[in-house]
ROVODREN-465537 format. One record per atom (N, C-alpha, C, O): residue number from 1; residue in three letters; x, y, z. Coordinates in steps of 0.02 Angstrom, whole numbers, plus 50000, padded with zeros to 5 digits. Example, Ala and Ser with C-alpha at 12.3 -4.5 7.8 and 13.67 -1.06 7.14 Angstrom:
# residues 2
ATOM    i   aa     xx     yy     zz
ATOM    1  Ala  50660  49716  50390
ATOM    1  Ala  50615  49775  50390
ATOM    1  Ala  50660  49835  50390
ATOM    1  Ala  50712  49834  50423
ATOM    2  Ser  50642  49888  50354
ATOM    2  Ser  50684  49947  50357
ATOM    2  Ser  50645  50002  50394
ATOM    2  Ser  50670  50057  50402
# end
This chain:
# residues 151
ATOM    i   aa     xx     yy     zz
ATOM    1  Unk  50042  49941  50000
ATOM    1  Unk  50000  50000  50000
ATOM    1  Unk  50043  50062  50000
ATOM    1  Unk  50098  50064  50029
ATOM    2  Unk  50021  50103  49972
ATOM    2  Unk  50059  50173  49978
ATOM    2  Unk  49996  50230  50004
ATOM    2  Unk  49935  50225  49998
ATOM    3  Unk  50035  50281  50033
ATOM    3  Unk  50018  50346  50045
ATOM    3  Unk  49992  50402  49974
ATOM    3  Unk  50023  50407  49921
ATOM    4  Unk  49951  50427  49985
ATOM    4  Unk  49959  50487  49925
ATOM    4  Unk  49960  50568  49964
ATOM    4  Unk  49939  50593  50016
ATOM    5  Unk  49994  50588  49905
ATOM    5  Unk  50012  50656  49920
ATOM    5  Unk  49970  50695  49881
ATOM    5  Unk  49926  50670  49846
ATOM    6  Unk  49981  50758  49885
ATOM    6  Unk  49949  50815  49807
ATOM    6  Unk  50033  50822  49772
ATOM    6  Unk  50076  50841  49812
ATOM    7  Unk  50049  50810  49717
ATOM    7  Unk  50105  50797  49678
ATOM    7  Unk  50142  50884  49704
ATOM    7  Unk  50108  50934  49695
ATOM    8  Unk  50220  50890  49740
ATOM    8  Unk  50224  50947  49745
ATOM    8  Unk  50240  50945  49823
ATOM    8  Unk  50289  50969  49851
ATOM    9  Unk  50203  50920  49845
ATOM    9  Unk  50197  50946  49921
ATOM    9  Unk  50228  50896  49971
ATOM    9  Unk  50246  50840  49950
ATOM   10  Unk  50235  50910  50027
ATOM   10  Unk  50244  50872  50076
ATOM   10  Unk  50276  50834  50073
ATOM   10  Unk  50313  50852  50027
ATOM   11  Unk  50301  50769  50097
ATOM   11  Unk  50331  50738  50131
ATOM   11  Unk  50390  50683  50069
ATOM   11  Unk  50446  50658  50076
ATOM   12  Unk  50341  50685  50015
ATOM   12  Unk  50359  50625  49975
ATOM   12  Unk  50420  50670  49919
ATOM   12  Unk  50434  50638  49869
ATOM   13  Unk  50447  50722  49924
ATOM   13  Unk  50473  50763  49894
ATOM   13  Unk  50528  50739  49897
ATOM   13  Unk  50545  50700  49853
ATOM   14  Unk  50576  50758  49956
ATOM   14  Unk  50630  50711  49975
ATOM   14  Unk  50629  50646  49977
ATOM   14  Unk  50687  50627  49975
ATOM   15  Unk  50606  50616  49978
ATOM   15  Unk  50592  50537  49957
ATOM   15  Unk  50615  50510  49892
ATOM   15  Unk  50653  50463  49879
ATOM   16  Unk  50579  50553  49854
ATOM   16  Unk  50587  50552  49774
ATOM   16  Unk  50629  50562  49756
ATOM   16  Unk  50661  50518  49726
ATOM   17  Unk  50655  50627  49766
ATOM   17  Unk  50728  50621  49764
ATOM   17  Unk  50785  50584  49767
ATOM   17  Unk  50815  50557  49721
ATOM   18  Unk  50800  50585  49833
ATOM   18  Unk  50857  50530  49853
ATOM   18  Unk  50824  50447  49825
ATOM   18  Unk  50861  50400  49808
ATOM   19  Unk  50772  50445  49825
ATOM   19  Unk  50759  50366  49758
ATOM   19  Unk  50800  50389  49695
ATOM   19  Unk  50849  50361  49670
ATOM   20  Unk  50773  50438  49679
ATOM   20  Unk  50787  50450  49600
ATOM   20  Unk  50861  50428  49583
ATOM   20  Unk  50889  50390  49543
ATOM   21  Unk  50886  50488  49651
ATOM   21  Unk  50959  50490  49634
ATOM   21  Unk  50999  50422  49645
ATOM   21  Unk  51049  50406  49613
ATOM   22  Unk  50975  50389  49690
ATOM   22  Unk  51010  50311  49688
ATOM   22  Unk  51007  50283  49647
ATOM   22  Unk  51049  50240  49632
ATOM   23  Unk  50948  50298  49608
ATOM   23  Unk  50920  50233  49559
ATOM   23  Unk  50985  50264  49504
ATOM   23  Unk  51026  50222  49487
ATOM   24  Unk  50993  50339  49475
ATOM   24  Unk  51040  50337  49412
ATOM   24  Unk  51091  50344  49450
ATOM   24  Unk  51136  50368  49416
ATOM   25  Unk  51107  50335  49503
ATOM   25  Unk  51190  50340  49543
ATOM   25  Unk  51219  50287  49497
ATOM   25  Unk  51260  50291  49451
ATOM   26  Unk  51177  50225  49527
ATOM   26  Unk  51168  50136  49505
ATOM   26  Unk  51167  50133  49416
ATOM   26  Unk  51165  50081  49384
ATOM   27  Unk  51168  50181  49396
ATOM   27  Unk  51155  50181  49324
ATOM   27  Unk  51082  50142  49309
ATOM   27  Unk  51083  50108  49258
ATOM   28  Unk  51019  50142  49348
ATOM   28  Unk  50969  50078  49333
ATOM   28  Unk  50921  50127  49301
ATOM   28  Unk  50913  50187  49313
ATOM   29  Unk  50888  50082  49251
ATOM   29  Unk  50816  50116  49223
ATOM   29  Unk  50785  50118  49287
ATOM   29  Unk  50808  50108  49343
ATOM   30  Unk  50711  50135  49261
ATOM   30  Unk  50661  50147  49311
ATOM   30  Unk  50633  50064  49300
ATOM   30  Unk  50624  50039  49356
ATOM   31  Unk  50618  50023  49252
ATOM   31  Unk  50580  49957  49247
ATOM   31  Unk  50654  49898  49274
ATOM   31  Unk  50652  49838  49286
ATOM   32  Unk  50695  49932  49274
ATOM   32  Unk  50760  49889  49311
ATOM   32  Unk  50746  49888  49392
ATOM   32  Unk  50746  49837  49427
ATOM   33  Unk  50731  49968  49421
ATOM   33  Unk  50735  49957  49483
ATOM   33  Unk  50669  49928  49496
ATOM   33  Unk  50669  49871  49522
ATOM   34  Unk  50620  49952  49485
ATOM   34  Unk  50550  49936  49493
ATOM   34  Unk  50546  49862  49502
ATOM   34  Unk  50507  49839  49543
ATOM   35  Unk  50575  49831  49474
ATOM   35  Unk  50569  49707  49441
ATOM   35  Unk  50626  49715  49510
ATOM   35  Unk  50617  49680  49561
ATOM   36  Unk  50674  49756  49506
ATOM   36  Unk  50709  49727  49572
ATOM   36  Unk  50672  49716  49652
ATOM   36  Unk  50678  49669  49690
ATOM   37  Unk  50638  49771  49658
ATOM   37  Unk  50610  49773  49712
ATOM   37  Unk  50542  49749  49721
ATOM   37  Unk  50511  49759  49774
ATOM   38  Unk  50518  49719  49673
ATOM   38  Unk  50455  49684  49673
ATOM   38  Unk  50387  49728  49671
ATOM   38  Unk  50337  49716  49704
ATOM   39  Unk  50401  49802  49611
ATOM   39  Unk  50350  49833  49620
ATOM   39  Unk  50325  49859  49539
ATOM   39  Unk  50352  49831  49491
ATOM   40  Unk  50274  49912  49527
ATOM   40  Unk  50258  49917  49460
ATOM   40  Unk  50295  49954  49437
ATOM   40  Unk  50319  49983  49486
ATOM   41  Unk  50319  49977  49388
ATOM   41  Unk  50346  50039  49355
ATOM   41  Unk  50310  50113  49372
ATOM   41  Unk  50331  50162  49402
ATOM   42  Unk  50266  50102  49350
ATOM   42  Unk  50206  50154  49387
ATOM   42  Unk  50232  50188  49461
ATOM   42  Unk  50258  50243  49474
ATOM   43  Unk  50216  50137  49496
ATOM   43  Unk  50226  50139  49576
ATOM   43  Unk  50299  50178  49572
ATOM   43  Unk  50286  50230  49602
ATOM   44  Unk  50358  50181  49555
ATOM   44  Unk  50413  50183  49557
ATOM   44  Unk  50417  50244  49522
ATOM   44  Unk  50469  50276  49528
ATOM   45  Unk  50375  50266  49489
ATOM   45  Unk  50376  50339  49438
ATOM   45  Unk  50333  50398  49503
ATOM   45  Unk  50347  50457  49509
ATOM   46  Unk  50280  50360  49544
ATOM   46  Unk  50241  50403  49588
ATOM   46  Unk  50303  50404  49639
ATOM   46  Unk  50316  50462  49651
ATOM   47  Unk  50338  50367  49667
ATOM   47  Unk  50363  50384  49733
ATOM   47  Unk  50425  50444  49707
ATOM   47  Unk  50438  50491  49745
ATOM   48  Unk  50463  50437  49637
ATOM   48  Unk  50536  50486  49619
ATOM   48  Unk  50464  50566  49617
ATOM   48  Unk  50468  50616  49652
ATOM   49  Unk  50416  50554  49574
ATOM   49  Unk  50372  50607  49557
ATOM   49  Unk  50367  50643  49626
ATOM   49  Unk  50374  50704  49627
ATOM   50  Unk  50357  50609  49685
ATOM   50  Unk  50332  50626  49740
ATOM   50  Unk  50238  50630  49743
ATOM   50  Unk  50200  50658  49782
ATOM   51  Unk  50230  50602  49704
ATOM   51  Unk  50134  50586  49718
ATOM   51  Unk  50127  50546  49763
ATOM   51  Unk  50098  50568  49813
ATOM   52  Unk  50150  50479  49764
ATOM   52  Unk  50160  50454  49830
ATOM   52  Unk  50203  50422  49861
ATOM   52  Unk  50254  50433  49829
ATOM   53  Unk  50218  50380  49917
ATOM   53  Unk  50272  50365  49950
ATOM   53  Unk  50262  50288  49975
ATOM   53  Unk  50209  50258  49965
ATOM   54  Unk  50308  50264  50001
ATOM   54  Unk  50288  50206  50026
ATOM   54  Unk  50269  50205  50108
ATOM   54  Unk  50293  50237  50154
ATOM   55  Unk  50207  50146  50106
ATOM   55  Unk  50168  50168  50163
ATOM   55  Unk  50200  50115  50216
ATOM   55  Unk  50193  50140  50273
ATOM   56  Unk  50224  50071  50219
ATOM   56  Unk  50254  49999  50228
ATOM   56  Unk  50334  50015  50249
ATOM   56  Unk  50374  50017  50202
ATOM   57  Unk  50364  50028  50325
ATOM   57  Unk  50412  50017  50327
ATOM   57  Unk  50461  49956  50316
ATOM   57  Unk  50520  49962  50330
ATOM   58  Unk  50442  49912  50297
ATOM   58  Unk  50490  49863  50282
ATOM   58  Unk  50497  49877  50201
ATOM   58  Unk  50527  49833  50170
ATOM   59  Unk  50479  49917  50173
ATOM   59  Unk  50488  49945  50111
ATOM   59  Unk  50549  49976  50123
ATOM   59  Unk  50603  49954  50101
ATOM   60  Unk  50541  50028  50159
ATOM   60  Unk  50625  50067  50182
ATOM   60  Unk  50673  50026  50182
ATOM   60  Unk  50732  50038  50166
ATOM   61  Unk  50648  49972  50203
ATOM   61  Unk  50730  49917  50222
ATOM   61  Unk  50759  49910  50183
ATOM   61  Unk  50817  49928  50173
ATOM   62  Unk  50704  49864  50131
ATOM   62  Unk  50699  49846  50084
ATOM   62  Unk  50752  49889  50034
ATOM   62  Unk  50806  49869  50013
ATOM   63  Unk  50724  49944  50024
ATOM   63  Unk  50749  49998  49976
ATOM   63  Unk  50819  50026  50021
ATOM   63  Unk  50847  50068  49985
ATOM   64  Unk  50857  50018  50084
ATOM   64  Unk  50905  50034  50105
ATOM   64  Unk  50954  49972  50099
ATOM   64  Unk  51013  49980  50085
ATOM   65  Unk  50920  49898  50110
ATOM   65  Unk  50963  49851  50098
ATOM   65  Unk  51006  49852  50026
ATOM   65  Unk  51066  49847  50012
ATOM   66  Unk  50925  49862  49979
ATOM   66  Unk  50977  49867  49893
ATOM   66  Unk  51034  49923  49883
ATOM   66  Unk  51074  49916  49836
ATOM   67  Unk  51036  49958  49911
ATOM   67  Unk  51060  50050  49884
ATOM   67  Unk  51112  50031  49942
ATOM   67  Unk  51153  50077  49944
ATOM   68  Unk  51130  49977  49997
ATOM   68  Unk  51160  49983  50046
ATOM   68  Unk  51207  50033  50070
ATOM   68  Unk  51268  50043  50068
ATOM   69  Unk  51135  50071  50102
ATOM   69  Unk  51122  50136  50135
ATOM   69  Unk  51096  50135  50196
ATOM   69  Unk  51059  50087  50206
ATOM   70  Unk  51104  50174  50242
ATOM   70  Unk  51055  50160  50310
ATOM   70  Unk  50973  50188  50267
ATOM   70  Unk  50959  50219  50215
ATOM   71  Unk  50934  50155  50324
ATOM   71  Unk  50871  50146  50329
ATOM   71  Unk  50853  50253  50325
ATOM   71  Unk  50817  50291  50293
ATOM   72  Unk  50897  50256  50372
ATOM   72  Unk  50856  50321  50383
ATOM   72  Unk  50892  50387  50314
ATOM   72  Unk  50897  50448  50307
ATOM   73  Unk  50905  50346  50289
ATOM   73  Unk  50930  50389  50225
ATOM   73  Unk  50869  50426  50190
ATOM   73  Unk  50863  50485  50174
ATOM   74  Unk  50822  50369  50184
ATOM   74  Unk  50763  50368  50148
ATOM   74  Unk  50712  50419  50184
ATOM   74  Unk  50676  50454  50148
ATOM   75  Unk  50707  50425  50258
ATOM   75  Unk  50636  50438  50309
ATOM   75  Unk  50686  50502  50323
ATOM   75  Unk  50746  50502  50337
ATOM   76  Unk  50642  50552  50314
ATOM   76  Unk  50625  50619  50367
ATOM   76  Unk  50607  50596  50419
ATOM   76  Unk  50589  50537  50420
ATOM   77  Unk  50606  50639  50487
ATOM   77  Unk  50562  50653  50518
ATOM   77  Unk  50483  50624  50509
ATOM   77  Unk  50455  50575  50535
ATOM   78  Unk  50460  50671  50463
ATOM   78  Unk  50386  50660  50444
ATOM   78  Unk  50364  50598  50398
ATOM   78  Unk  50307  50586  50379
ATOM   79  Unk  50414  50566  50387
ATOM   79  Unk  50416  50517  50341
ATOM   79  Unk  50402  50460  50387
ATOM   79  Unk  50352  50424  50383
ATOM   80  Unk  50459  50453  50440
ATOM   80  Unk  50455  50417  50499
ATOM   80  Unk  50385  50400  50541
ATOM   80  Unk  50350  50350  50551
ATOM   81  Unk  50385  50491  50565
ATOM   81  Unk  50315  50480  50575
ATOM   81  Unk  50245  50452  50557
ATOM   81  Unk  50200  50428  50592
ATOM   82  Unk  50250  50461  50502
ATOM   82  Unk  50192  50442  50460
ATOM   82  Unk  50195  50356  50444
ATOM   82  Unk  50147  50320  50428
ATOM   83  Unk  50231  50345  50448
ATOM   83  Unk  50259  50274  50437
ATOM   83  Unk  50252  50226  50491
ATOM   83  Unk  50240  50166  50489
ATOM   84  Unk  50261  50268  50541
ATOM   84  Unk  50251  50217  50616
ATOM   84  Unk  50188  50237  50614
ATOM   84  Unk  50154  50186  50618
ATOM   85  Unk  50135  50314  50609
ATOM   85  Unk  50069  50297  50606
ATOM   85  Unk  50038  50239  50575
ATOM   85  Unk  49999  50202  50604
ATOM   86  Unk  50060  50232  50505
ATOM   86  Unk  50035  50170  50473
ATOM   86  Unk  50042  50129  50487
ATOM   86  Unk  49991  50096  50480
ATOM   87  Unk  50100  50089  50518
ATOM   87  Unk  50105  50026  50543
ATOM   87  Unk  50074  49989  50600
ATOM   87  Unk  50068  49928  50603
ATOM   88  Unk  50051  50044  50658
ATOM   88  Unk  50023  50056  50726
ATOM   88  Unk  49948  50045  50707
ATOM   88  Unk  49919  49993  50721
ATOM   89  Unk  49923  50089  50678
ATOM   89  Unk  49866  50124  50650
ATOM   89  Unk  49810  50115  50595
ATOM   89  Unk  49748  50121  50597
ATOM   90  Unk  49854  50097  50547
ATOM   90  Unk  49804  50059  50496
ATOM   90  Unk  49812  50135  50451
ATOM   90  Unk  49850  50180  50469
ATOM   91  Unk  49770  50139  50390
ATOM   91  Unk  49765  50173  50369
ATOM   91  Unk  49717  50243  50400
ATOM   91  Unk  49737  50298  50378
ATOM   92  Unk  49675  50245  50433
ATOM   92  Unk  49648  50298  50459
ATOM   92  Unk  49693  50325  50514
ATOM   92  Unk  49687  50385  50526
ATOM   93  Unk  49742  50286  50552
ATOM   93  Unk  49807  50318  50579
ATOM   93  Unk  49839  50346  50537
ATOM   93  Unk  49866  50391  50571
ATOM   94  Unk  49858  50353  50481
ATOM   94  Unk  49912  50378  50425
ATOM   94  Unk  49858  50429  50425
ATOM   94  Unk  49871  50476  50462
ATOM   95  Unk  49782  50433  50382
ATOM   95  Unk  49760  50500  50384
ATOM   95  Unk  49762  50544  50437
ATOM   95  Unk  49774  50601  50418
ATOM   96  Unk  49753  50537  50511
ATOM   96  Unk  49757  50566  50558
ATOM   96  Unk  49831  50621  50572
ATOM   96  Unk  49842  50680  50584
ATOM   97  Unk  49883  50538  50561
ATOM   97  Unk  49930  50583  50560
ATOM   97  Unk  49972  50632  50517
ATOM   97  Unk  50019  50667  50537
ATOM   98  Unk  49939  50626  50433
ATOM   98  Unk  49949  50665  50414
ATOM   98  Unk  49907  50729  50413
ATOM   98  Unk  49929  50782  50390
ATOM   99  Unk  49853  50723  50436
ATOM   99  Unk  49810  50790  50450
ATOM   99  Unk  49854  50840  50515
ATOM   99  Unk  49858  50901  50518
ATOM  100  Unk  49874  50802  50550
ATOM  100  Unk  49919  50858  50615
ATOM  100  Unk  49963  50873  50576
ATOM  100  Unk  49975  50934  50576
ATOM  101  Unk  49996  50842  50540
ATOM  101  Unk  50062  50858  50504
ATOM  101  Unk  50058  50928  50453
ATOM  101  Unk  50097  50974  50441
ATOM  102  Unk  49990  50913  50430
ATOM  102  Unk  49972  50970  50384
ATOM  102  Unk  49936  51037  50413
ATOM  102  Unk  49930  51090  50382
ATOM  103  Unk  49915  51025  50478
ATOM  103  Unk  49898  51079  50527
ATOM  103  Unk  49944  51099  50562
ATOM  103  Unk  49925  51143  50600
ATOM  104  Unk  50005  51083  50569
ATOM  104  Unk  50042  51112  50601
ATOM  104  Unk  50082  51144  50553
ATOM  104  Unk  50117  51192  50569
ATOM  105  Unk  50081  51118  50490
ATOM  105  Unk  50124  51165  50446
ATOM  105  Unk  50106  51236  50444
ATOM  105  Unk  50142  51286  50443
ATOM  106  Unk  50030  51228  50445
ATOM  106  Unk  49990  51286  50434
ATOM  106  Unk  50005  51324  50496
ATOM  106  Unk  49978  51379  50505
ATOM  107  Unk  50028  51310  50520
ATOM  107  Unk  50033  51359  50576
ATOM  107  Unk  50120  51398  50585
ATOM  107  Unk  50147  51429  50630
ATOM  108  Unk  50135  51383  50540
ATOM  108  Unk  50208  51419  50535
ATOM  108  Unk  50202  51445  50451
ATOM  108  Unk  50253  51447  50417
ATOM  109  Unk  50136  51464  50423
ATOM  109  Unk  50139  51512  50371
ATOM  109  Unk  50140  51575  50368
ATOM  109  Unk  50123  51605  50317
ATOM  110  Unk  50158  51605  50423
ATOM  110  Unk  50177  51664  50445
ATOM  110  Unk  50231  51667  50446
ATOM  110  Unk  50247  51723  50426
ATOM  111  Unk  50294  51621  50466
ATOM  111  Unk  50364  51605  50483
ATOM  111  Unk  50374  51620  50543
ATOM  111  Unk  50423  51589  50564
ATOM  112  Unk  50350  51655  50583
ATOM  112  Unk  50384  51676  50644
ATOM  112  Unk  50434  51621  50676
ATOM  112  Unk  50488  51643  50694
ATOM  113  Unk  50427  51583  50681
ATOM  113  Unk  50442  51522  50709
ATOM  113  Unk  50545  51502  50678
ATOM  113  Unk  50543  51498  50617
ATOM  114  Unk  50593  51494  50694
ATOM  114  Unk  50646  51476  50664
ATOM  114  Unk  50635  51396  50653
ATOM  114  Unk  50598  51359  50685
ATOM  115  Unk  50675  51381  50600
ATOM  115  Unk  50673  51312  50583
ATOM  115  Unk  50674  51273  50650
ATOM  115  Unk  50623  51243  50667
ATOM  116  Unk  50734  51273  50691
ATOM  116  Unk  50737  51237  50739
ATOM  116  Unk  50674  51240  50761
ATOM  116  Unk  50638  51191  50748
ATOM  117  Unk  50646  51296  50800
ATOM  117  Unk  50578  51297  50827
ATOM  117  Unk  50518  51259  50813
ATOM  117  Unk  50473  51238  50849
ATOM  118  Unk  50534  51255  50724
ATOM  118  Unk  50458  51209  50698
ATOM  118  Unk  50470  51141  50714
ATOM  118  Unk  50428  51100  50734
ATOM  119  Unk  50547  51128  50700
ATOM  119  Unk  50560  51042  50696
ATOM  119  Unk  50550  51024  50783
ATOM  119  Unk  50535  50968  50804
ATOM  120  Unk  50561  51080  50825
ATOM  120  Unk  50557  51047  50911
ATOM  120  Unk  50475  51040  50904
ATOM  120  Unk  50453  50984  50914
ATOM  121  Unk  50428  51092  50888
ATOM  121  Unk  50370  51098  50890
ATOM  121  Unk  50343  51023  50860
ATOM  121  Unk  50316  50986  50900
ATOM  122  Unk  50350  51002  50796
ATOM  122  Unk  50337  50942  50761
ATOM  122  Unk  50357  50885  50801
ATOM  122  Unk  50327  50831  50802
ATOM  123  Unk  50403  50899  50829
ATOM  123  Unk  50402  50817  50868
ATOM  123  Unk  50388  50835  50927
ATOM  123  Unk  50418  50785  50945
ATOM  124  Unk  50367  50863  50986
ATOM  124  Unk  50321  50879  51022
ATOM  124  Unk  50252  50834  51003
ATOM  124  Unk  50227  50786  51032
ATOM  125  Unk  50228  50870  50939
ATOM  125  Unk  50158  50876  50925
ATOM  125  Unk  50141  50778  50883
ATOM  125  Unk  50088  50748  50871
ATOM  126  Unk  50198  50761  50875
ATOM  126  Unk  50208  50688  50842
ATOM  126  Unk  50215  50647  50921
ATOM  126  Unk  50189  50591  50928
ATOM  127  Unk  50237  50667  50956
ATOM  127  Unk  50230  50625  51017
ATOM  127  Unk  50168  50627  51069
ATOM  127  Unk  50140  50586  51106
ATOM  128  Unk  50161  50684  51056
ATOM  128  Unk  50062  50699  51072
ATOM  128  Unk  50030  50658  51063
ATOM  128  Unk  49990  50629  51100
ATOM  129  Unk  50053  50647  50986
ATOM  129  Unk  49979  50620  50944
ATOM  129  Unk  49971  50527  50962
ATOM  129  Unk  49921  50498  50984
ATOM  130  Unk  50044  50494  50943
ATOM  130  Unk  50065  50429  50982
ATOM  130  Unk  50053  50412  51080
ATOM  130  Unk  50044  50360  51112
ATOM  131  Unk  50057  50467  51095
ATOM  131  Unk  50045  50463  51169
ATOM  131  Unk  49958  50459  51186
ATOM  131  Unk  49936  50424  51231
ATOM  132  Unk  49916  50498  51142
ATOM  132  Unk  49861  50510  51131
ATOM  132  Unk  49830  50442  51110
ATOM  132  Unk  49783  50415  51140
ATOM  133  Unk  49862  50420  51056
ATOM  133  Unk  49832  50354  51019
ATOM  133  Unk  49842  50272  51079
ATOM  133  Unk  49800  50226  51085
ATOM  134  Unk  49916  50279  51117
ATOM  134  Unk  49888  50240  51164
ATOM  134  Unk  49855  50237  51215
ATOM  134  Unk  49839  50185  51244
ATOM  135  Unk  49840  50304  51235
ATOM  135  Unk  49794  50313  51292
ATOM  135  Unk  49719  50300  51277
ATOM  135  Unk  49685  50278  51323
ATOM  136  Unk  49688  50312  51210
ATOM  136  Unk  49624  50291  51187
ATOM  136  Unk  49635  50219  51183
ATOM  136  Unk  49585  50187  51201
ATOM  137  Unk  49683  50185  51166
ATOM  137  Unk  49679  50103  51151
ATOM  137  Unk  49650  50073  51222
ATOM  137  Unk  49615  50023  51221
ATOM  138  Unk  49663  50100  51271
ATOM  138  Unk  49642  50084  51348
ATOM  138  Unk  49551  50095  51350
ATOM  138  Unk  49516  50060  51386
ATOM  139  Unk  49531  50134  51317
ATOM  139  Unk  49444  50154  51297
ATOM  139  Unk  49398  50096  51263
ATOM  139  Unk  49337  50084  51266
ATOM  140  Unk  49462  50061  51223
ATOM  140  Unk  49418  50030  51154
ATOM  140  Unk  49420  49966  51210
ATOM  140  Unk  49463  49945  51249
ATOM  141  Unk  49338  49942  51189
ATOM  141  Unk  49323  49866  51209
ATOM  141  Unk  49371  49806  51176
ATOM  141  Unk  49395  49791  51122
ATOM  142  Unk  49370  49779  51257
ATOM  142  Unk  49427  49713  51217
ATOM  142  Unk  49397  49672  51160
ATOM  142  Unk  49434  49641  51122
ATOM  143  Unk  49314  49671  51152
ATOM  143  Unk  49292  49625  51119
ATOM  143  Unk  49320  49661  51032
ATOM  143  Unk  49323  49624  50983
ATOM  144  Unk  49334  49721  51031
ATOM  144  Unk  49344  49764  50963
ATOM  144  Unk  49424  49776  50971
ATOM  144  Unk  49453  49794  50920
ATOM  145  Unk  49462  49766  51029
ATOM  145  Unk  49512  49769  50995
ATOM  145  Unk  49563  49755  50955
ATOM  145  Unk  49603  49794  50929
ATOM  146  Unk  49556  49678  50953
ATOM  146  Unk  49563  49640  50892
ATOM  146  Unk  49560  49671  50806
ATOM  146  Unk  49602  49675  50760
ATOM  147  Unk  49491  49689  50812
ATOM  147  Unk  49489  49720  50744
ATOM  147  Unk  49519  49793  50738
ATOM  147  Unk  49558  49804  50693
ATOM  148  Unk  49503  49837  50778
ATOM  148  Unk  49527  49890  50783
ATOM  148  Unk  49626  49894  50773
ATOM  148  Unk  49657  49928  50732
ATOM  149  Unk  49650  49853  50817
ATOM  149  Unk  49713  49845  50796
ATOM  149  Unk  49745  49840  50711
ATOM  149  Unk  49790  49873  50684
ATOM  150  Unk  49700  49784  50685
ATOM  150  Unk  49697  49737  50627
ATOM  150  Unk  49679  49821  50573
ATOM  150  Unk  49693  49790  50522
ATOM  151  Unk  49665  49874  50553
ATOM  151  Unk  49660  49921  50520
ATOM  151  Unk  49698  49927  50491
ATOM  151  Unk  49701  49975  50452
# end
């Protein structure tokens, strides 16, 4: 499964990138890397494009084992984040946590804020949200939490 973005924005930008650039470091087409890693051509044109990203951290590995690179070559911050939302979470965790992600951006479109300031603020507000998510898991009936987990 993957994430989607609006092409342009957010998170999958740097992603795309540093794919891109490994993939012609390696001298590889795009249908070379794509058959290597067990994915479509397509798929592999959205994540360099930055439309979307991979939602599946063992994808990261995956893609750090071939390029043998660390893992966190690939993950931002927000990349991270969003990534452990999904894995925790299911997919309505990934929307969640990209909705704070995108409300808190909004809140430094003024700039006041120095870089450092936004990135302390962002992981603040990323540990909120995880601290938040297991304190509701304590709410949900045991008979649902089975499925609820399973998302």
């Amino acid at each position: 499964m993957q994430g989607k973005v609006k092409p342009g924005e957010g998170i999958a930008i740097k992603f795309g990138e540093k794919l891109k650039e490994q993939r012609i470091r390696r001298g590889l087409t795009q249908i070379e890397l794509a058959t290597a890693l067990g994915i479509a051509r397509r798929t592999l044109c959205y994540y360099e494009q930055g439309v979307s990203y991979p939602k599946q951290r063992a994808f990261y590995r995956k893609l750090a084992d071939f390029f043998e690179v660390n893992v966190n070559y690939f993950l931002t911050e927000s990349e991270e984040f969003l990534t452990e939302a999904a894995d925790k979470y299911g997919r309505r965790g990934l929307s969640q946590a990209q909705a704070v992600l995108d409300q808190a951006a909004a809140l430094f479109a003024g700039g006041e804020l120095s870089d450092d300031d936004q990135q302390a603020f962002i992981r603040e507000i990323q540990e909120l949200y995880f601290d938040s998510k297991e304190r509701a898991q304590k709410f949900i009936p045991k008979q649902y939490q089975k499925e609820h987990d399973g998302q």
